[in-house]
C-alpha positions in Angstrom: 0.8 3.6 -25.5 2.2 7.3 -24.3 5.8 7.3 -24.0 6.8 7.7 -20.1 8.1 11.6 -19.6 12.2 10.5 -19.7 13.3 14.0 -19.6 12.3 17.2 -18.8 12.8 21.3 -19.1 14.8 21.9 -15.9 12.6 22.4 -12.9 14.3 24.6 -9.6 12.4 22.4 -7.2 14.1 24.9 -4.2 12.9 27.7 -5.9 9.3 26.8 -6.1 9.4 25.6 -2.6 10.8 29.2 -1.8 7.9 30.7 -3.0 5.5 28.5 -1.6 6.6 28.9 1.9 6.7 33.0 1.0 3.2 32.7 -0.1 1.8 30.3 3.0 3.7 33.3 5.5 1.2 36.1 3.7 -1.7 34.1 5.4 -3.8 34.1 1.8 -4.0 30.5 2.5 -5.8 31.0 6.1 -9.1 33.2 3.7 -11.5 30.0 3.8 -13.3 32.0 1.1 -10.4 32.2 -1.2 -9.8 28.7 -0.7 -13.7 27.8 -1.8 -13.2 30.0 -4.7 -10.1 28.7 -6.0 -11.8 24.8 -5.1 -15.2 26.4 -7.2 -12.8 27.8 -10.7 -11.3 24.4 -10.4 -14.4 22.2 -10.5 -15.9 24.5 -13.1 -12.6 23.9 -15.4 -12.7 19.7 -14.7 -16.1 19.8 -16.3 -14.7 22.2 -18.9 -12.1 19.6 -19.7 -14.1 16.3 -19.2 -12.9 15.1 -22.9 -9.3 15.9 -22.4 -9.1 14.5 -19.5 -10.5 11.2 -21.1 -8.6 11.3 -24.0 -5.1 11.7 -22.4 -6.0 8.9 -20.3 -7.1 6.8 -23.4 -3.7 8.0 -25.2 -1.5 6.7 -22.0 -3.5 3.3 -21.5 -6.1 2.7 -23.7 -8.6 3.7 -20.4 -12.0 3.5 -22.1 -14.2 6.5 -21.3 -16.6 5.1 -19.6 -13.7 4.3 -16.8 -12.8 7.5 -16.8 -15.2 8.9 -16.1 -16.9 6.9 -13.2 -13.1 6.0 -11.4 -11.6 9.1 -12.6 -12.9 12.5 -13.0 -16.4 11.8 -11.6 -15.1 11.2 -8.2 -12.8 14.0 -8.1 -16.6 16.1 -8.8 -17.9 14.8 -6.3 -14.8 15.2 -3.8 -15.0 19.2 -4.9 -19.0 19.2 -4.6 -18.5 18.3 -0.9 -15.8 20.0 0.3 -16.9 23.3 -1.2 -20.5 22.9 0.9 -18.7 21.7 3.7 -15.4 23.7 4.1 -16.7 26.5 6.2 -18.1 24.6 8.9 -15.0 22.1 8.5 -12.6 25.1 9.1 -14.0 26.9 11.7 -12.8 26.8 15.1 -14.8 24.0 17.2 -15.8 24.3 20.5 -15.3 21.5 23.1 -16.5 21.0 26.4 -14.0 22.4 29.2 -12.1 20.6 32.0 -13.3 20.9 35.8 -9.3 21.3 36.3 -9.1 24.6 34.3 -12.3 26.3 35.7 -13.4 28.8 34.7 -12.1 28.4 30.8 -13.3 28.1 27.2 -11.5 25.6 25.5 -11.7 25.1 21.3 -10.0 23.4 18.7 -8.2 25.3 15.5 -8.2 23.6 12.4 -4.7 24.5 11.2 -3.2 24.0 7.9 0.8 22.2 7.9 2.1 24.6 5.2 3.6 23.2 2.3 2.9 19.7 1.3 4.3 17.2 -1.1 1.9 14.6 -3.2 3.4 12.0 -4.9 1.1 9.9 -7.3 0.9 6.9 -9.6 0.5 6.4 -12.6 -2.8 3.9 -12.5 -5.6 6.0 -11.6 -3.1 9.0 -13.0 -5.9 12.1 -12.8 -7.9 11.1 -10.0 -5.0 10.2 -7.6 -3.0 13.0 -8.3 -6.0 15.7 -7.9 -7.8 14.1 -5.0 -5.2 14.3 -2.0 -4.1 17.9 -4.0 -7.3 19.5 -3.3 -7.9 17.8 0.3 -4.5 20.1 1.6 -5.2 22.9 -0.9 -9.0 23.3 0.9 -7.1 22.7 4.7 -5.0 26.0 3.4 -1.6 24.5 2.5 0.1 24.8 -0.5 1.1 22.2 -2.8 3.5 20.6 -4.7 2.3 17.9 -7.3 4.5 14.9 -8.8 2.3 13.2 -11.4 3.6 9.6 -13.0 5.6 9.9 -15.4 4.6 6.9 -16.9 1.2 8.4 -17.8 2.5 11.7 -19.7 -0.4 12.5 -21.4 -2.5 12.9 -18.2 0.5 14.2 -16.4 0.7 17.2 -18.9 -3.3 17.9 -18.7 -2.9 17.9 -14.5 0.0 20.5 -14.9 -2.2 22.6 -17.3 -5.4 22.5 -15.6 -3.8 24.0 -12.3 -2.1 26.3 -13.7 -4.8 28.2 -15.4 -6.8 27.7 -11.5 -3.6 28.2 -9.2 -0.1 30.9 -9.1 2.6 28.2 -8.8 3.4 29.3 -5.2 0.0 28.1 -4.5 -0.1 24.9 -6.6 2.5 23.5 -8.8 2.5 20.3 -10.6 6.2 19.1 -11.3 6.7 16.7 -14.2 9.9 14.0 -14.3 11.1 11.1 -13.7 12.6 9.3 -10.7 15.5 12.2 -10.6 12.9 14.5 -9.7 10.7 12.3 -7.2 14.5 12.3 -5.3 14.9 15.7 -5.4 11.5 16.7 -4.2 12.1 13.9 -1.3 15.4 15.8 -0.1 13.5 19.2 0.7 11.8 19.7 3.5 7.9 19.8 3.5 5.8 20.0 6.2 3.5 17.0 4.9 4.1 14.4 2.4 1.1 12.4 0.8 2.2 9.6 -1.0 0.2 7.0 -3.2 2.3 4.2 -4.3 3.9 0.6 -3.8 5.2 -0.9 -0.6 8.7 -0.7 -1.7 8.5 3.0 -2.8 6.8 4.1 0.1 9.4 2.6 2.3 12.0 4.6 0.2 9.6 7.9 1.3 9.6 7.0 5.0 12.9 6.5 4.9 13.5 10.2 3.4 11.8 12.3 5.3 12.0 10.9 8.5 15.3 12.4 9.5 12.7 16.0 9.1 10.2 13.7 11.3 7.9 14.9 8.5 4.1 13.8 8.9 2.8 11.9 5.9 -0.1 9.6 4.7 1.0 6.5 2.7 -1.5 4.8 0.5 0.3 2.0 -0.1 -1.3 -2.2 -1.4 -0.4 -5.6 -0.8 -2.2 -9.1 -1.9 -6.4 -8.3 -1.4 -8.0 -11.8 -0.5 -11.0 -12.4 -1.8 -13.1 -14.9 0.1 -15.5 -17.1 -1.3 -17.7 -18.6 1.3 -19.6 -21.9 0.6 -22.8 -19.6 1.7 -21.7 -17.0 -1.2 -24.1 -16.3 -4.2 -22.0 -18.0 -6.6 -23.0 -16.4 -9.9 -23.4 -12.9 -8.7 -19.7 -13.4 -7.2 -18.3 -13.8 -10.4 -19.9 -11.3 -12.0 -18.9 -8.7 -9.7 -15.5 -10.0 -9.3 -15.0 -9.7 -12.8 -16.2 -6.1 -13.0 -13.5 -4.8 -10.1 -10.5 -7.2 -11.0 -10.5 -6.1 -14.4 -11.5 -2.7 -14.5 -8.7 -0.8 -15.5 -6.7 -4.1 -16.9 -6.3 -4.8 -13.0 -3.9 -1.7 -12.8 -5.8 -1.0 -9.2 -4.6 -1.2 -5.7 -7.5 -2.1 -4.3 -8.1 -4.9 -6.6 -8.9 -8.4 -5.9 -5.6 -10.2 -5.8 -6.1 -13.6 -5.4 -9.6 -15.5 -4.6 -10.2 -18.0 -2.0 -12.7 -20.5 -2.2 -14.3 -23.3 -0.6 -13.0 -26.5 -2.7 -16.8 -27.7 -3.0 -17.8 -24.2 -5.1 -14.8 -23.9 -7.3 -15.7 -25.3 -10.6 -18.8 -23.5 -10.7 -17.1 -20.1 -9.7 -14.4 -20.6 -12.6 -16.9 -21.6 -15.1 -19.5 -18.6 -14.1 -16.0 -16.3 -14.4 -15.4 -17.3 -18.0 -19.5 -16.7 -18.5 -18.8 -13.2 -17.5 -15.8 -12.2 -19.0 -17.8 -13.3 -22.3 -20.4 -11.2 -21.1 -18.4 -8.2 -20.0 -15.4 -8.0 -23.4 -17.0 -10.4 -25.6 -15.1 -13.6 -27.3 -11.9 -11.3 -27.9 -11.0 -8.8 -24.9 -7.9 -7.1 -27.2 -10.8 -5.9 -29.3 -13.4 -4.5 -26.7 -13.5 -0.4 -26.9 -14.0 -1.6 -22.9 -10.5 -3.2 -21.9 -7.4 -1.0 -20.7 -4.0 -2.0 -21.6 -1.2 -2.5 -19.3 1.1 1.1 -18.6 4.2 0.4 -20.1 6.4 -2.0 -21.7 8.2 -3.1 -18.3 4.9 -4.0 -16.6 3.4 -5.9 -19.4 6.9 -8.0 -19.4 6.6 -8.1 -15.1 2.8 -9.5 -15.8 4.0 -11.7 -19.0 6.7 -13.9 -16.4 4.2 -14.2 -13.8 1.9 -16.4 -16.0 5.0 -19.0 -17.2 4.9 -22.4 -15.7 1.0 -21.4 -14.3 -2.2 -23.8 -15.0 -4.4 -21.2 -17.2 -8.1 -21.9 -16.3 -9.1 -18.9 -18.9 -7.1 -16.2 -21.1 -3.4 -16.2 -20.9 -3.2 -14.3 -24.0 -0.9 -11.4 -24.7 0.2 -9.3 -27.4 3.8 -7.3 -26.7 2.6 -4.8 -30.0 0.1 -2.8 -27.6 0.4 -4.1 -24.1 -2.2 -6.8 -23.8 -2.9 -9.1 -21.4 -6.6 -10.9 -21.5 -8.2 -11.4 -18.4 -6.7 -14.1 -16.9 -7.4 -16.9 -14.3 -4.8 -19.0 -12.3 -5.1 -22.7 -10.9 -3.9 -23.2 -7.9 -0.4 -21.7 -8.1 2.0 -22.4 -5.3 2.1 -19.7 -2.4 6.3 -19.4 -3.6 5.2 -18.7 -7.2 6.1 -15.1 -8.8 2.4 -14.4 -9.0 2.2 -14.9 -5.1 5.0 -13.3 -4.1 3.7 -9.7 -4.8 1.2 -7.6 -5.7 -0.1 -8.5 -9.0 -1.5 -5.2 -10.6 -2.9 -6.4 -13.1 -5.6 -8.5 -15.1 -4.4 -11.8 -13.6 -6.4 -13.3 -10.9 -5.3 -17.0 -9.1 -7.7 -19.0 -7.6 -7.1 -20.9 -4.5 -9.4 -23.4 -2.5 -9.5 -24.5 0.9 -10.9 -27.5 2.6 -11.5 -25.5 6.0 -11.6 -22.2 7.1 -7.7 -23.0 8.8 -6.6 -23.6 5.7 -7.8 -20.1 4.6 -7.1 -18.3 7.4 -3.3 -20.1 7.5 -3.0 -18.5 3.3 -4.0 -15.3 4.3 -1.7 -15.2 7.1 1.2 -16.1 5.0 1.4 -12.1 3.8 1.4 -8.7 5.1 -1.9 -7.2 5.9 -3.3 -6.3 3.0 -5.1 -2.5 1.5 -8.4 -4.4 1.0 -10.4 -7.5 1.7 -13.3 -8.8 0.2 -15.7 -12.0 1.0 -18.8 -13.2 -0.4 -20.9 -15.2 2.0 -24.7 -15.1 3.7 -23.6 -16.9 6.6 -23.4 -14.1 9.1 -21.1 -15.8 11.7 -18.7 -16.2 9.5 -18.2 -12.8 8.0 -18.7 -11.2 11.5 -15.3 -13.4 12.3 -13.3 -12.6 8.9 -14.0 -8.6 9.6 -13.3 -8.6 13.2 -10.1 -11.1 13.7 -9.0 -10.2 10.2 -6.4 -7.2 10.2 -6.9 -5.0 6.9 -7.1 -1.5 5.4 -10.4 -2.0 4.3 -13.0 -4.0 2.2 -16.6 -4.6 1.0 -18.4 -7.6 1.6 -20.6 -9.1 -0.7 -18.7 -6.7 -3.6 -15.5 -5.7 -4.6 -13.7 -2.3 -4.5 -17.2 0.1 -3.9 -16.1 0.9 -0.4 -13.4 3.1 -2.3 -16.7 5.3 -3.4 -17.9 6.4 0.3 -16.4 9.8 1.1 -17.9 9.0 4.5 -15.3 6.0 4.4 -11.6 6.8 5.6 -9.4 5.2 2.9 -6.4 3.7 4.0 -4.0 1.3 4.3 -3.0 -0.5 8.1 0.7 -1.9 8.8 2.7 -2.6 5.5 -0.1 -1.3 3.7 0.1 2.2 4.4 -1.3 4.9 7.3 -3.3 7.4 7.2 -6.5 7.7 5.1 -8.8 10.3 3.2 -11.6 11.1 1.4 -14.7 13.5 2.0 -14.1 15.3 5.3 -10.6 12.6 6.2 -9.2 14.3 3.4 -9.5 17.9 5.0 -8.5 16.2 8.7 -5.6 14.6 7.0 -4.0 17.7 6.0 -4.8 19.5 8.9 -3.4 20.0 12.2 -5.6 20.2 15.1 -5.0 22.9 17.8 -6.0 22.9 21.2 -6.4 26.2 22.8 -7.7 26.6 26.2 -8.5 30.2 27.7 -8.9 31.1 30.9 -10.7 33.5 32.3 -8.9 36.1 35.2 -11.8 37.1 37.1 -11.2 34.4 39.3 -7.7 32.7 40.3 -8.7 29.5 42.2 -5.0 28.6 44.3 -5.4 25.0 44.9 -2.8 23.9 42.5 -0.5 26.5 43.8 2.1 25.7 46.2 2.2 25.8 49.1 0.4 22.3 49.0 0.0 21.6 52.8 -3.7 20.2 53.5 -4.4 20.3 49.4 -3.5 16.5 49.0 -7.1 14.9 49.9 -9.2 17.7 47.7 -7.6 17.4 45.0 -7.8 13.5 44.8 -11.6 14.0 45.1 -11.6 16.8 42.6 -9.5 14.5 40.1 -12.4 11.4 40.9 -14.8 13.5 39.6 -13.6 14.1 36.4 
């Protein structure tokens, strides 16, 4: 595995800021057509750079390229394709229908950029997450600053490379480091923050820049249930379960987290779970081409204590020399277990029954709501009641983490699972500020809400009814 960036050449993080804020007050950000071109030269140098981008990411994890690809630079693609057919429309002024009240007026909303925003990123989907929200506020017309995971340095070092060639850094800079410099960056003042990240992190963010009462999106995660209904398609369950837990060596937010089932489909989900992890990395994971590694040394140890004391129903292996964990499923661990108690991140998945659906509803209930939920079932009273009385970021039914792929789908987090969301056109709303601008015409002054107000009482109530 990539060593994580420890140190660094000396960044002046107020400088760079300086110049950001210099360039936003030209207005060379408000030139929609710049903004497209700029958007344009970067998509043409992502495709340019398809094979670096895989191979850093294979050099910090192992991420075969096939993962890459479709989770990681294929999306950002198709996040550019859109928003460079769309951003015209999306930034012009819009219309709206007028109030009675302001007669006779014209009233519009201006999509406004914030100015200088901050993106913070992880280090598990290290390209992708780190380009994505970056381009949503670069196509609004902000500038940006960029902090990449350190913990993925090869990818890291690409991202900083691939916008400089496209962007002057008072436009778009990507700042490499450690924690020091996440701190630093958190104690200027930015007019947005977009952070990606885990619940105790992004508590630390709120925390420092709300004295600024800065905006900001956090895309945060939590424990994902995944239901298993008694209704569900057993086999085809598995198999997709399978796919999206392990994809990535579980190193995904969205991921299944733990599965629920009903007690009387258990045995036959576990045993068609070992049937496709067979199917998917053959006998020995460690030596599929197709198996990610955990990031770093202090993650594979986290993962390595969450499985002692555990009932294994398959895997359970791991080798310290590159980070290995197989794929790995749980019995029945207690609810006060380490691999309960938080967000797993990684290829281990515990399986819990229940008896009735109190019983499930009373385990789901005993965490925070969670990024994503995902149930299997064909009875359709009972998924109508787990996605309406059921408070989560969002989710898939009948399939695991594919919702993530809709840019007509806000993505985002609800209570201690983050706020905001993005994606497609949310990403461009996200980082823009809406302003409402009435204007009145001054042919005509109409004085009824002009004092004096003798006799004005009674119309005005039936003017105000009729709105």
């Amino acid at each position: 595995m990539a060593e994580e960036i420890k140190t660094s050449a000396k960044v002046d993080i107020p400088k760079i800021l300086t110049s950001q804020r210099s360039f936003f007050e030209e207005g060379i950000t408000f030139d929609v057509s710049e903004r497209i071109s700029r958007l344009k030269a970067l998509k043409k140098l992502i495709k340019e750079r398809e094979k670096d981008i895989a191979e850093a990411l294979f050099k910090d994890f192992k991420k075969p390229e096939f993962e890459t690809y479709a989770t990681e630079t294929a999306i950002i693609l198709s996040e550019l394709k859109l928003i460079i057919k769309k951003l015209e429309k999306w930034a012009a002024p819009k219309k709206v229908k007028s109030s009675l009240l302001n007669f006779p007026s014209s009233d519009h909303i201006y999509p406004q950029p914030y100015g200088n925003v901050l993106v913070l990123a992880p280090w598990n989907y290290p390209f992708q997450l780190s380009v994505s929200p970056a381009i949503g506020a670069l196509a609004a017309g902000n500038t940006v600053v960029i902090k990449p995971s350190e913990f993925a340095p090869a990818t890291s070092q690409l991202t900083k490379e691939i916008f400089a060639e496209v962007y002057p850094e008072a436009q778009a800079a990507v700042v490499l480091g450690g924690v020091e410099a996440s701190k630093e960056l958190l104690e200027q003042k930015w007019d947005y923050v977009f952070f990606t990240g885990s619940v105790p992190v992004g508590r630390i963010v709120a925390q420092a820049i709300a004295p600024n009462l800065t905006p900001a999106t956090l895309e945060l995660g939590g424990k994902n249930p995944c239901i298993i209904h008694k209704s569900a398609k057993i086999e085809l369950a598995a198999k997709r379960i399978v796919w999206g837990k392990f994809i990535n060596a579980g190193q995904t937010c969205i991921s299944p987290d733990y599965i629920l089932i009903d007690k009387k489909k258990k045995t036959e989900f576990t045993e068609a779970v070992k049937k496709e992890i067979k199917a998917a990395f053959g006998e020995s994971p460690k030596e599929s081409p197709d198996y990610a590694r955990i990031i770093n040394k202090k993650n594979f140890e986290r993962l390595k204590a969450m499985l002692e004391g555990q009932t294994i129903i398959t895997g359970g292996e791991t080798s310290a020399d590159d980070n290995y964990i197989a794929p790995t499923l749980l019995n029945e661990p207690s609810l006060d277990s380490e691999v309960m108690q938080e967000e797993i991140f990684g290829p281990i998945l515990p399986v819990l029954s229940f008896s009735d659906e109190k019983e499930m509803e009373k385990i789901i209930a005993h965490y925070p709501d969670p990024l994503s939920l995902y149930v299997f079932a064909e009875d359709k009273d009972f998924l109508e009641k787990i996605m309406t009385t059921i408070r989560f970021g969002g989710g898939t039914i009948n399939d695991v983490v594919v919702h993530f792929a809709n840019k007509k789908l806000p993505f985002g987090g609800v209570g201690s699972s983050g706020y905001g969301g993005y994606h497609g056109k949310f990403s461009f709303d996200t980082f823009t500020h809406k302003k409402s601008i009435s204007k009145r015409a001054t042919w005509i002054d109409i004085p009824l809400r002009y004092a004096p107000y003798e006799g004005k009482l009674s119309l005005i109530k039936k003017l105000m009814k009729r709105l």
